[in-house]
C-alpha positions, 0 to 999 in steps of 0.5 A: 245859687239860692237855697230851696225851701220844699214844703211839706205837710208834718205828715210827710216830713215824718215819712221821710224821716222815718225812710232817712232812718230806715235807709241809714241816711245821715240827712234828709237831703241824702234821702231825696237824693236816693229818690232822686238817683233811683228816678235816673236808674229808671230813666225817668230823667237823665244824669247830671247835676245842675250848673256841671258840664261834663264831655268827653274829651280826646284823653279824658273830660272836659269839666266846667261849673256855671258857664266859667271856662272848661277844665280839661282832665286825663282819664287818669285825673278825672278818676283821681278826682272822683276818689278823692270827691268820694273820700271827702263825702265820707261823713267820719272824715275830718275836716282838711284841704288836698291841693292836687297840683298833678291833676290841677285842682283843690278840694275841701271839707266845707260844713256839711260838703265839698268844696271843689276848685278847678283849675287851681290857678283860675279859681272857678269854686263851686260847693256841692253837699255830700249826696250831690259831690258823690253824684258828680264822682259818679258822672267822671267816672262813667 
């Protein structure tokens, strides 16, 4: 996926900044995320991340990146996962890998992100920033 540029004018990158710093956000892409995420509790859009698709399944859901193959996961395990994607999310956590062979899948501090595999043995791989890797343990969850 390509990287964005948004162009700001000076002005308006000083606002954010300054927000970013009022909100206590380690990062302005956390910033518009909080934007972002307060447009959705509104309804202005709906829930969900991009390339993620996320049903519900007989016992659990069924998870898939970018059109690869649908993951299926236990309520048990889709909980598991959004945890585990929260506590890698926490910018104090260093860097380490968790290979979670009971719910089938493989994350990992990755720069600034996660990077989350599913299943382990079909490794269908996709990185998400803090902000976007604690959305996603948002919509397992609900």
């Amino acid at each position: 996926m390509s990287s964005p540029a948004i162009k700001l004018a000076p002005e308006r990158h000083a606002q954010i900044k300054a927000i970013s710093a009022a909100l206590n956000h380690q990062t302005l892409s956390e910033t518009i995320a909080h934007f972002v995420n307060s447009e959705i509790e509104k309804g202005t859009i709906p829930p969900g991340i991009e390339g993620v698709n996320i049903c519900p399944a007989d016992d659990g859901l069924l998870v898939s990146f970018d059109n690869e193959p649908t993951v299926s996961f236990s309520s048990e395990g889709a909980a598991d996962l959004a945890a585990t994607l929260r506590e890698f999310t926490d910018a104090e956590k260093r860097a380490e890998k968790l290979v979670n062979m009971r719910h089938n899948y493989q994350i990992e501090k990755k720069g600034n992100g996660v990077k989350l595999t599913i299943p382990l043995a079909g490794k269908v791989t996709k990185t998400f920033s803090r902000d976007l890797a604690r959305d996603l343990a948002g919509l397992l969850t609900t």
